[in-house]
Backbone as CSV, one residue per row, in Angstrom:
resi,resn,N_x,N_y,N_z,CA_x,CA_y,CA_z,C_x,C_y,C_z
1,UNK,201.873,-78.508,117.491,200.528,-79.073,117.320,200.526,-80.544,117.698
2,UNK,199.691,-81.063,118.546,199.651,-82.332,118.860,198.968,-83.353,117.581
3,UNK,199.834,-84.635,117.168,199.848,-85.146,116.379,199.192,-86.556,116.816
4,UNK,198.139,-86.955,115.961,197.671,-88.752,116.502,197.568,-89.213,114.943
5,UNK,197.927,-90.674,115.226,197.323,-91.675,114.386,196.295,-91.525,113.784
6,UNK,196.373,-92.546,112.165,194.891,-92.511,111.545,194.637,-93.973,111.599
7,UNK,193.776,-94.211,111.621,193.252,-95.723,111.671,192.246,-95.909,110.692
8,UNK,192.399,-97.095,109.583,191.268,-97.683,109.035,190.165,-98.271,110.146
9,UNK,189.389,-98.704,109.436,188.188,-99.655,110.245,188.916,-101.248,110.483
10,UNK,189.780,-101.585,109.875,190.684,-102.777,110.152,191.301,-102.916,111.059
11,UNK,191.554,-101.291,112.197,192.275,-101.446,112.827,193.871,-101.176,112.785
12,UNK,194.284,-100.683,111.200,195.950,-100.626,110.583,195.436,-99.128,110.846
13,UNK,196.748,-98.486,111.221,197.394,-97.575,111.429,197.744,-97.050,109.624
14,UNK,197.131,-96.093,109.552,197.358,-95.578,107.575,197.878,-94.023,107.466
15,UNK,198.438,-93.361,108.943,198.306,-92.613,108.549,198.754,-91.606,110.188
16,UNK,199.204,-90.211,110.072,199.504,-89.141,110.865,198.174,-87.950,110.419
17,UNK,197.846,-86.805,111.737,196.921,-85.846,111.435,197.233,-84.703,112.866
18,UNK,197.511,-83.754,111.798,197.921,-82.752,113.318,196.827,-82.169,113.615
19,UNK,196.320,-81.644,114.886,194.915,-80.934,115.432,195.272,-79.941,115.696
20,UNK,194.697,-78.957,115.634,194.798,-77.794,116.309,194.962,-77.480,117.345
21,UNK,195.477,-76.465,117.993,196.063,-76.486,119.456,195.210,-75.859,120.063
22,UNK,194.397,-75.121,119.260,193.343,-74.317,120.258,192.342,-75.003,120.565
23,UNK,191.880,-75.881,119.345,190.843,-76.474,119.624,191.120,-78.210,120.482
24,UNK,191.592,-78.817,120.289,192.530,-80.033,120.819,194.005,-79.799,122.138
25,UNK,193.892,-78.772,122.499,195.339,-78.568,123.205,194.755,-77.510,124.312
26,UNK,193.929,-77.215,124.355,192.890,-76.084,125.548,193.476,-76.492,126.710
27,UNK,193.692,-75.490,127.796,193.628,-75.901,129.150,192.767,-76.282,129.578
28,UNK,192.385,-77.485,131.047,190.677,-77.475,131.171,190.565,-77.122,132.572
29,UNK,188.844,-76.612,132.538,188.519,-76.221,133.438,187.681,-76.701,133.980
30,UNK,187.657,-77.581,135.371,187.010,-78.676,135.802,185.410,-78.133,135.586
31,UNK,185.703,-76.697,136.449,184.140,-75.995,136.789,183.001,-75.395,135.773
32,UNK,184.142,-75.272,134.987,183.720,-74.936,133.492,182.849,-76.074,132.778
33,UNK,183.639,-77.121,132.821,182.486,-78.244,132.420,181.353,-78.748,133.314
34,UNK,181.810,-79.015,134.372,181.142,-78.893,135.462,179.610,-78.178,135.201
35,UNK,179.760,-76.815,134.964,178.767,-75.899,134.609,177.962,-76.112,133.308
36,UNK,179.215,-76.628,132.263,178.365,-77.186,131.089,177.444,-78.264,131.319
37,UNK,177.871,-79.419,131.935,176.927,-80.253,132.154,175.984,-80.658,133.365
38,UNK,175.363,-79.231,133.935,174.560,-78.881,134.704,173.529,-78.056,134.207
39,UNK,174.001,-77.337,133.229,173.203,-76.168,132.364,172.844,-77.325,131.188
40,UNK,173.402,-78.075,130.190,172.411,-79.112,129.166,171.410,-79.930,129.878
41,UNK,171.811,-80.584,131.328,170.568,-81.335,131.756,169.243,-80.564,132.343
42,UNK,169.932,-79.391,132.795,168.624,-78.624,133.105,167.719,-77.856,132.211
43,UNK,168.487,-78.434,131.042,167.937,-77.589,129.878,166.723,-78.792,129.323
44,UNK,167.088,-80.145,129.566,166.558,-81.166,129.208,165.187,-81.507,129.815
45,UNK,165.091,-80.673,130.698,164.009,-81.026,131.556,162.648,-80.357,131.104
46,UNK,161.539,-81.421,131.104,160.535,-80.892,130.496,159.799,-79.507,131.151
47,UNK,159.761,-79.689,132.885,158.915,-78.961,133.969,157.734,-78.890,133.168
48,UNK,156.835,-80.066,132.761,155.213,-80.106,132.802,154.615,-80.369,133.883
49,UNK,154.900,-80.795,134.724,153.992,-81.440,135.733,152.861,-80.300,136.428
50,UNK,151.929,-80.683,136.664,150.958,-79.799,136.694,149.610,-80.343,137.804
51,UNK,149.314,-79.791,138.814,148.014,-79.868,139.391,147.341,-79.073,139.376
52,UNK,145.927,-78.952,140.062,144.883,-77.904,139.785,145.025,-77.472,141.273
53,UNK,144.534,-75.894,141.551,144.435,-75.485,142.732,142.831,-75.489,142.878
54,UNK,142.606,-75.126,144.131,141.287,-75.060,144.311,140.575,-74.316,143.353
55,UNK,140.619,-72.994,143.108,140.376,-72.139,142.152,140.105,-72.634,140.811
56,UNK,141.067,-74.060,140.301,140.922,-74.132,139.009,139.950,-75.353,138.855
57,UNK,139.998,-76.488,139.665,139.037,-77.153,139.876,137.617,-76.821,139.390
58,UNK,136.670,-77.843,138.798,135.723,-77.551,138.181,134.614,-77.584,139.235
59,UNK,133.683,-76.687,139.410,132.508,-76.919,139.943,133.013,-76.218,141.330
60,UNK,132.047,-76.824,142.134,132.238,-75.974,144.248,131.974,-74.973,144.022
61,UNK,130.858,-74.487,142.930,130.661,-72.688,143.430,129.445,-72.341,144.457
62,UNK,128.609,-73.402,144.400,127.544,-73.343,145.518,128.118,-73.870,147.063
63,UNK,127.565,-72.924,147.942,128.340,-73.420,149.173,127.146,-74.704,149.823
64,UNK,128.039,-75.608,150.018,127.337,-76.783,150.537,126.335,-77.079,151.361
65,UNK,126.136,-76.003,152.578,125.591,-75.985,153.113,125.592,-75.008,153.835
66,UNK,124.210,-74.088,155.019,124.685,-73.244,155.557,125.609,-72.926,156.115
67,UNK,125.620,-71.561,156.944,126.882,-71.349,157.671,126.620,-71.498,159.362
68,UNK,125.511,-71.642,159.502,125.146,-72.174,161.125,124.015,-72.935,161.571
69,UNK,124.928,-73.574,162.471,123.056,-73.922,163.023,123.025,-76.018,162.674
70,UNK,123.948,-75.938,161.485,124.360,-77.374,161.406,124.874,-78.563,162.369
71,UNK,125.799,-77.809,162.931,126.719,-78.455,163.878,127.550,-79.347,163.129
72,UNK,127.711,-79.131,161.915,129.280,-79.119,161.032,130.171,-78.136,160.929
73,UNK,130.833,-78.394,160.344,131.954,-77.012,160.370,131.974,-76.767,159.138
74,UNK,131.756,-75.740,159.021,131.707,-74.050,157.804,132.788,-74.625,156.893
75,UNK,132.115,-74.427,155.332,132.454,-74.954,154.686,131.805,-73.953,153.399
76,UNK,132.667,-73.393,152.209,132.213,-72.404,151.362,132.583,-72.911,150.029
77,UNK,132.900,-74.072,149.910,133.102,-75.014,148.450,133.441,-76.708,148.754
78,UNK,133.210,-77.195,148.001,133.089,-78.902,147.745,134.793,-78.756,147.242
79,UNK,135.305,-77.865,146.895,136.510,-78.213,145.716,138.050,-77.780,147.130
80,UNK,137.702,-77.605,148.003,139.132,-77.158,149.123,140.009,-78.369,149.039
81,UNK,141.276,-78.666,149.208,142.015,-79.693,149.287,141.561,-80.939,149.459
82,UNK,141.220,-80.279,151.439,140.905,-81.676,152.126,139.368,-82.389,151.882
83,UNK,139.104,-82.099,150.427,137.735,-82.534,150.074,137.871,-83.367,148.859
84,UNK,137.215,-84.796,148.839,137.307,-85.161,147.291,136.959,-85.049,146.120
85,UNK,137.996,-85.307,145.168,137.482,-84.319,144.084,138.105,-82.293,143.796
86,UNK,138.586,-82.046,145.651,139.010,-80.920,145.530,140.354,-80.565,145.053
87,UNK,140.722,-79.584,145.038,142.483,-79.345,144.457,143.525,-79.983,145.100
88,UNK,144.621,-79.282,144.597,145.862,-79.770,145.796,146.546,-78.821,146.027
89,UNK,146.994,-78.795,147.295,147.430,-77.916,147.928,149.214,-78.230,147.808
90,UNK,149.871,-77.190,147.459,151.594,-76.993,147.096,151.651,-78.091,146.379
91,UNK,150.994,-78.225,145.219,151.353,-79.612,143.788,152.321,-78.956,143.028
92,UNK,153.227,-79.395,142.534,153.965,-78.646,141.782,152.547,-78.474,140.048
93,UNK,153.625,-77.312,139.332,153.184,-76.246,138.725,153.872,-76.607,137.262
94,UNK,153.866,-76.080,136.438,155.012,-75.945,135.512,155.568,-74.926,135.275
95,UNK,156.851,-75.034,134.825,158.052,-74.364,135.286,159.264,-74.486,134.370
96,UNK,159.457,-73.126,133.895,160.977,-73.564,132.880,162.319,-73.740,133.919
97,UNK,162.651,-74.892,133.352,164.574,-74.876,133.838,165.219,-74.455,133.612
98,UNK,165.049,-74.046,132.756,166.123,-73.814,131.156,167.093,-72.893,132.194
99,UNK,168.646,-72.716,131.378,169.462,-71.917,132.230,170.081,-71.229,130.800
100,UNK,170.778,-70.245,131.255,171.897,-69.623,129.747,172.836,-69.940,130.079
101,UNK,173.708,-70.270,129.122,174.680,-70.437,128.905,175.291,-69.952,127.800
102,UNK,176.560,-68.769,128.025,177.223,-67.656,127.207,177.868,-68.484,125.888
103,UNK,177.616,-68.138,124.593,178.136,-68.505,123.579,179.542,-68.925,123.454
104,UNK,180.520,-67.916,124.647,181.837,-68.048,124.234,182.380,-69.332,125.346
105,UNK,181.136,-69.153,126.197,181.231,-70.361,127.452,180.994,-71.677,127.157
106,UNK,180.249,-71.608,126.080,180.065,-72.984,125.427,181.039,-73.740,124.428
107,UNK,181.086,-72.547,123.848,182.388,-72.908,122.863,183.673,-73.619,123.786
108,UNK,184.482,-72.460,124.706,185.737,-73.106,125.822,185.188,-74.529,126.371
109,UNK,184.019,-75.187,126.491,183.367,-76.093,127.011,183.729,-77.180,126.468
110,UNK,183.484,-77.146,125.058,183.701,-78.278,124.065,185.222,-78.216,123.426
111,UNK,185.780,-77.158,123.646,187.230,-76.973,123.297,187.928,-78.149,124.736
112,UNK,187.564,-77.472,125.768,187.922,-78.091,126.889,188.301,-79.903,127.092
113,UNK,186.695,-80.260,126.492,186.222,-81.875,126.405,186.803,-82.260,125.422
114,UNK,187.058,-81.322,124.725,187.887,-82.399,123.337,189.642,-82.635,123.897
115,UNK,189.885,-81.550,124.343,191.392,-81.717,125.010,191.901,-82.486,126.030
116,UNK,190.496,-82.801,127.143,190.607,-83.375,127.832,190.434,-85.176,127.243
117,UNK,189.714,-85.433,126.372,189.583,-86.367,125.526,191.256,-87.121,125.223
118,UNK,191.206,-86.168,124.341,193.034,-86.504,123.785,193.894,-86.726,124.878
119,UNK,193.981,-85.967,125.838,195.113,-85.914,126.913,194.898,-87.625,127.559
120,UNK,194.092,-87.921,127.380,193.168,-89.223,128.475,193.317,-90.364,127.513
121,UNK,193.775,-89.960,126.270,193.827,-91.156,125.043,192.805,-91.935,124.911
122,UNK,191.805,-90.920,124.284,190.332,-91.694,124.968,189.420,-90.864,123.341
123,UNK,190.659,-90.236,122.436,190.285,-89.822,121.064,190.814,-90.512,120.006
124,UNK,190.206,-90.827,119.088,190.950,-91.650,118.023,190.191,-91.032,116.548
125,UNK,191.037,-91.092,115.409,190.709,-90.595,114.313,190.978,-91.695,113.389
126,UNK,189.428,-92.021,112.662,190.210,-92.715,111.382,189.937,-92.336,110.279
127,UNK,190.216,-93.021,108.679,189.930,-92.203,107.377,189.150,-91.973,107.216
128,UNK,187.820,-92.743,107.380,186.893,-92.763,106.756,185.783,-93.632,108.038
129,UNK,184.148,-93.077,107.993,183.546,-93.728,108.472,182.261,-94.369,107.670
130,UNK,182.509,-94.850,106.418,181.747,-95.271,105.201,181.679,-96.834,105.430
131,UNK,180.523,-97.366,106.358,180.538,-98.408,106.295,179.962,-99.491,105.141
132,UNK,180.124,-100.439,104.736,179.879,-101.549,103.420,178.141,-101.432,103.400
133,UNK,177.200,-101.677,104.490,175.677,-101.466,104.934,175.680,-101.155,105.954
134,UNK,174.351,-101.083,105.865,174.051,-100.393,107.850,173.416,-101.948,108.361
135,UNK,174.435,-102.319,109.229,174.063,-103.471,109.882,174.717,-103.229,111.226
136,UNK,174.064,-103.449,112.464,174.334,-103.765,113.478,175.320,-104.860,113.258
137,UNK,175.972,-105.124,112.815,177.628,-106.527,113.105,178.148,-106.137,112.371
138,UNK,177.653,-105.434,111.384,179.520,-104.510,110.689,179.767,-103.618,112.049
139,UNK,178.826,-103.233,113.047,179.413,-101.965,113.596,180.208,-102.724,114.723
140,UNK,179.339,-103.575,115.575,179.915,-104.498,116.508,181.521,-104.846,115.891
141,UNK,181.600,-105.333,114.252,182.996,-105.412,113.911,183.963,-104.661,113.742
142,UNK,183.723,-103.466,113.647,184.153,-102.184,113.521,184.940,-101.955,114.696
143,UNK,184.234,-101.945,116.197,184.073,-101.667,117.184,185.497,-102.743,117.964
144,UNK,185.099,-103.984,117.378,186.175,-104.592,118.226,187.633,-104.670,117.131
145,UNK,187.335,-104.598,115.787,188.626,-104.401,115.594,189.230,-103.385,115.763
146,UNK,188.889,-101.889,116.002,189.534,-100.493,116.994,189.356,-100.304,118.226
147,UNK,189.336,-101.926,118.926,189.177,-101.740,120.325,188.816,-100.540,121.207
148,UNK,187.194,-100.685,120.936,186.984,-99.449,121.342,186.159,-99.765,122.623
149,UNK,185.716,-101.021,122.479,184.603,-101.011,123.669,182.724,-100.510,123.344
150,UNK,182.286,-100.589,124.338,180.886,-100.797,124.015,179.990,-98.730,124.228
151,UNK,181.331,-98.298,124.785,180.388,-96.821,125.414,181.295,-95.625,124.616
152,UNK,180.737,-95.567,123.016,181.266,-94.813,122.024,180.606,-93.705,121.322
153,UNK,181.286,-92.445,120.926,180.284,-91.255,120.007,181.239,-91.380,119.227
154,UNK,180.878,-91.421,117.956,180.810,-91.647,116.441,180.887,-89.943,116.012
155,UNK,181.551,-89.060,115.876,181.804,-87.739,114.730,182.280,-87.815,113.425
156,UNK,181.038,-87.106,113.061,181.387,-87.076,111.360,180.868,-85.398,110.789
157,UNK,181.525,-85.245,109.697,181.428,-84.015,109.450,179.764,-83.952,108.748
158,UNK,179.379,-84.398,108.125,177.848,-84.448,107.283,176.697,-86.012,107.991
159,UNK,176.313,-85.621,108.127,175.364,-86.974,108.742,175.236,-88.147,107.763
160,UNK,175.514,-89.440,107.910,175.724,-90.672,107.637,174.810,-91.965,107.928
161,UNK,173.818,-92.015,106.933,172.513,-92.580,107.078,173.002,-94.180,107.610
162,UNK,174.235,-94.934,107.245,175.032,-96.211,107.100,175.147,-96.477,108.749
163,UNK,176.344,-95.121,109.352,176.385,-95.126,110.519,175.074,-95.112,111.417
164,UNK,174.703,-93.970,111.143,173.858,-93.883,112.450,172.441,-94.980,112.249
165,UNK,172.071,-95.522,110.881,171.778,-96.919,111.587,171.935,-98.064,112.022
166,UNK,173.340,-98.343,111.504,174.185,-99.217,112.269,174.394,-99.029,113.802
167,UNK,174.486,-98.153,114.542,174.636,-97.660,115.974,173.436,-97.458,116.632
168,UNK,171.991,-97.375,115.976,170.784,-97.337,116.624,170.313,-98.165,117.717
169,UNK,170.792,-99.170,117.321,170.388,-100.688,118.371,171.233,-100.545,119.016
170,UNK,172.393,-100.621,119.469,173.587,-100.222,120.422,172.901,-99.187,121.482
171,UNK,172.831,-99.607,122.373,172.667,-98.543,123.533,173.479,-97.554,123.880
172,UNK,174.897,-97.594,124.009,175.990,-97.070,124.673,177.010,-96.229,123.301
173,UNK,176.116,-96.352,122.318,176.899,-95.833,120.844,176.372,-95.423,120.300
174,UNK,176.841,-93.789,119.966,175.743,-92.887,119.149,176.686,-92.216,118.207
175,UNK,175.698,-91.913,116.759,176.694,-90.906,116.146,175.985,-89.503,115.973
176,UNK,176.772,-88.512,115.823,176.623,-86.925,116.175,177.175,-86.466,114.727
177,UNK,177.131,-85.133,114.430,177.962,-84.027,113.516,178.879,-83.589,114.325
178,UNK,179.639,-82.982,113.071,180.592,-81.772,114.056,179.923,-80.257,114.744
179,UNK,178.448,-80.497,113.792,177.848,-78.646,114.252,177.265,-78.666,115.350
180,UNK,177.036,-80.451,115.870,176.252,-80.612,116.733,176.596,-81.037,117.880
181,UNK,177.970,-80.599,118.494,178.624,-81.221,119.301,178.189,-80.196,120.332
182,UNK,178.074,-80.946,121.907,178.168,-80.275,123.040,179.169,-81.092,124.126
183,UNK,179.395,-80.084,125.100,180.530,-80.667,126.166,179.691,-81.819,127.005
184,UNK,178.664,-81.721,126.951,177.679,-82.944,127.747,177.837,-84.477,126.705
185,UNK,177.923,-83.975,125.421,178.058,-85.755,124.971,179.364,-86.185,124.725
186,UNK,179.901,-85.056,124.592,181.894,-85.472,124.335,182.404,-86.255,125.937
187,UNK,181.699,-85.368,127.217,182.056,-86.463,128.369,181.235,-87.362,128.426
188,UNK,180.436,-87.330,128.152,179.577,-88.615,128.369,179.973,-89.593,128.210
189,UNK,180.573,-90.216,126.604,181.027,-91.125,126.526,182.365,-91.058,126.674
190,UNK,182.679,-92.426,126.870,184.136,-93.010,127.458,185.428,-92.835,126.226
191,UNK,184.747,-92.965,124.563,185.658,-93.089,123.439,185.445,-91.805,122.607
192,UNK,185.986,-91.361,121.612,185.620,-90.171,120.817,185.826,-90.880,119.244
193,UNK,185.131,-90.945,118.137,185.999,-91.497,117.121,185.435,-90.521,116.052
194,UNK,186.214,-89.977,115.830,186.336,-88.581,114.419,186.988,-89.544,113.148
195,UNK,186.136,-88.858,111.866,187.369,-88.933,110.686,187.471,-88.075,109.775
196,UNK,188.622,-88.272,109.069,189.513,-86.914,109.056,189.141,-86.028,108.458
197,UNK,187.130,-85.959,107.773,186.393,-84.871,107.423,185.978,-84.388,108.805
198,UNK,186.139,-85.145,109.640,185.040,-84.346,110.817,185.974,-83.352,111.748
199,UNK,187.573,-84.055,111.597,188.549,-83.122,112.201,188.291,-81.714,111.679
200,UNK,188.461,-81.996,110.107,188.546,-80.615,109.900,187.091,-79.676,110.052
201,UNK,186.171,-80.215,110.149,185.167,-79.399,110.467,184.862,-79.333,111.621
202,UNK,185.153,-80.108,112.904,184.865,-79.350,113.912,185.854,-78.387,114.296
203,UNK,187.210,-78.386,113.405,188.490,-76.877,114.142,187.891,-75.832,112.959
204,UNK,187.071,-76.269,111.547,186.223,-74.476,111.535,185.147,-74.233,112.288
205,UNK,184.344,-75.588,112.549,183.588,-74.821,113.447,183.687,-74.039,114.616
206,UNK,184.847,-74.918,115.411,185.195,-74.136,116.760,186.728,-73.328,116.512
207,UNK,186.692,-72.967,115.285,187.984,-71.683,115.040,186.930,-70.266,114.609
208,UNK,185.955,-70.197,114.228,185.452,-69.492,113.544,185.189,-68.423,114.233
């Protein structure tokens, strides 16, 4: 079982935590994630956009004018494209994106990103993520004494009113659950920082 460090928020080393091998030790599969994070953004997408066709356009049911004898050209509604006020012609529509993605495909996904995480030394675990208040400069302090840098996801096993408003104002730093993890935010960011409730709940969640 691959073994890492525990870290206080000070930055001291307090501690050893073995991970699971299935869930932390996965082979990865480029295409596999690849696929994961092609299928969450297309899932993200609203497809509202919407124009009217001629048909739906209000009004143009009287034809404008005869059909001969004018010396205009024939014309059977006010509402046709090339008329103002009329529809549009090939406007986009709305439209689902959405894609599936297989339960057990999702799961290997985030097994994948977490392994690939660790392998990259780009995961870190500490005791506890119970900060003193929720202030934007405890977190900033937090942050540089576990040299973590500015582009971080925060895992915790139960949601943490302290953290996640401390990390709100931070652009590049978010905190998540363990139930709520996908392979799109584990690569996303550059750092991973678990503690050692969230270890153990994301290897039942993704042992189960």
């Amino acid at each position: 079982m691959p073994t890492v460090n525990v870290y206080n928020l000070a930055g001291e080393v307090v501690g050893e935590v073995e991970l699971s091998e299935r869930v932390f030790d996965a082979p990865v599969n480029v295409a596999l994630l690849h696929q994961a994070v092609v299928v969450h953004r297309a899932n993200q997408r609203a497809g509202r956009a919407e124009t009217k066709t001629r048909s739906q356009v209000r009004g143009g049911g009287r034809k404008p004018w005869r059909q001969k004898g004018t010396g205009r050209a024939r014309a059977g509604t006010t509402r046709a494209p090339h008329w103002r006020h009329g529809g549009v012609a090939f406007g986009p529509h709305a439209r689902d994106y959405s894609m599936r993605f297989p339960r057990k495909m999702r799961r290997a996904a985030i097994h994948q990103a977490l392994s690939a995480k660790l392998r990259d030394q780009e995961l870190m675990v500490v005791d506890h993520l119970d900060l003193p208040e929720a202030k934007t400069r405890v977190m900033l302090e937090a942050l540089d004494r576990l040299h973590l840098g500015r582009n971080v996801l925060f895992i915790t096993a139960q949601p943490k009113d302290t953290l996640k408003l401390s990390v709100r104002n931070l652009k590049d730093v978010h905190a998540t659950t363990a139930g709520s993890l996908n392979a799109y935010n584990l690569l996303k960011y550059h750092r991973l920082v678990l503690d050692r409730e969230a270890v153990a709940a994301v290897e039942g969640v993704l042992n189960a």
